[in-house]
N, C-alpha and C positions, 0 to 999 in steps of 0.2 A: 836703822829705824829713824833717828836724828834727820840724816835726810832727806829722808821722804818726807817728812814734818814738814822741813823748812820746804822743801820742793812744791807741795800740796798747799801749804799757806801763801808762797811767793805766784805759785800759775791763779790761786784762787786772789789776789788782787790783782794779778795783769785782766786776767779773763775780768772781773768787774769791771776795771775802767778803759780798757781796750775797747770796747764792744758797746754800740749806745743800746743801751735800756730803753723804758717805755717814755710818755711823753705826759711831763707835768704841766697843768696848768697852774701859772702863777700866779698870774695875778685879770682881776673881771671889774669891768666898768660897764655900768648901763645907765639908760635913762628911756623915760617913758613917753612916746611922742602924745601928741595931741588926737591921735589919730585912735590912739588905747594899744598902738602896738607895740615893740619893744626894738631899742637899737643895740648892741653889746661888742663891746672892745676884748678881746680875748688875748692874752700872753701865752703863751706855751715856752719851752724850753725841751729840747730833744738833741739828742746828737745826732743829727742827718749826715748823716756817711755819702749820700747823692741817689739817685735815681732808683737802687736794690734796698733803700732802709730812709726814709723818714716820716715825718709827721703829717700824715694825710688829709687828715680831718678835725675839726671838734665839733662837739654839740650840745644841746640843751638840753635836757630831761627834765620831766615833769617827777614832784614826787614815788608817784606809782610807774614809772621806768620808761612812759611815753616820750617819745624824742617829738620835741618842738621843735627844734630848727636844728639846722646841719651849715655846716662852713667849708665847704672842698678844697682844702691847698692843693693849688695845681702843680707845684714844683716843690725841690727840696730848698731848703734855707740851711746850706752849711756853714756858709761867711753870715750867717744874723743870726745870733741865738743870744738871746731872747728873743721873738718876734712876736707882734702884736698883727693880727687882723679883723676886719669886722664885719658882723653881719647885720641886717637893717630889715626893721617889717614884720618883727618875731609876732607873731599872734602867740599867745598865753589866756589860757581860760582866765577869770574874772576871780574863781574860789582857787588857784595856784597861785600860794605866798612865797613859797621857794622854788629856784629852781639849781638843779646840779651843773655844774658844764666840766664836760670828761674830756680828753683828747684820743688822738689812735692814730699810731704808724700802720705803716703796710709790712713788719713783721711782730709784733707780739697782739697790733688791735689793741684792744683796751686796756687799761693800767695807769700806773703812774698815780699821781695828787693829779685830786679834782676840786674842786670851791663848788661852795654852796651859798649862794645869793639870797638875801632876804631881798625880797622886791617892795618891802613899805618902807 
C-alpha cells in the first residue's frame, strides 16, 4: 500500500509539471489614445510545447462577458516565455470602468490567471 502512495504522489508531480497547463496573464499595460480608443500590452506566460499545445489568443471582456477585442498569436512562443504582445484601437463603451483580459491555448481554451484593469 506504501507504494502505491509514494507511486500516485511521485506520477501526480511528474504529470503536473511535465505537461503545460493553461495560460496566465501576468501582467496588462494600457493607455487611452486621443482618439477614445484603447491600446493594451498583454504578458501571458504558457508552456508552449510547439505547434499541438500553445497560447493562441487573449482577450478583453467587458464586465457582463462581452469580448471587446481579441489578439491572435499566430505562432507558439516556446524559447519566450514570458512574452508580451499588443493590441491597438480597442473601442470600450464610455459606462465600462473595468475590463477582464483572459488568455486561451489550443488545448484546455480558457483558464489560468486573468487581471482585471481599472480603466480611471
Amino acid at each position: 500500500m506504501k507504494q502505491l502512495f509514494l507511486f500516485t504522489v511521485f506520477f501526480l508531480c511528474f504529470v503536473s509539471t511535465a505537461f503545460p497547463g493553461e495560460v496566465d496573464v501576468v501582467a496588462v499595460e494600457f493607455q487611452r489614445v486621443s482618439d477614445g480608443t484603447y491600446n493594451f500590452d498583454v504578458t501571458l506566460k504558457h508552456s508552449d510545447t510547439g505547434w499541438d499545445h500553445f497560447a493562441d489568443r487573449w482577450e478583453i471582456l467587458a464586465p457582463d462577458g462581452k469580448i471587446l477585442g481579441t489578439r491572435v498569436l499566430a505562432h507558439p512562443h516556446v524559447d519566450e516565455q514570458p512574452f508580451t504582445r499588443s493590441l491597438s484601437g480597442v473601442k470600450i463603451p464610455v459606462d465600462v470602468k473595468k475590463v477582464e483580459i483572459r488568455g486561451h491555448d489550443s488545448i484546455h481554451a480558457y483558464g489560468g490567471k486573468t487581471i482585471v484593469v481599472d480603466l480611471n
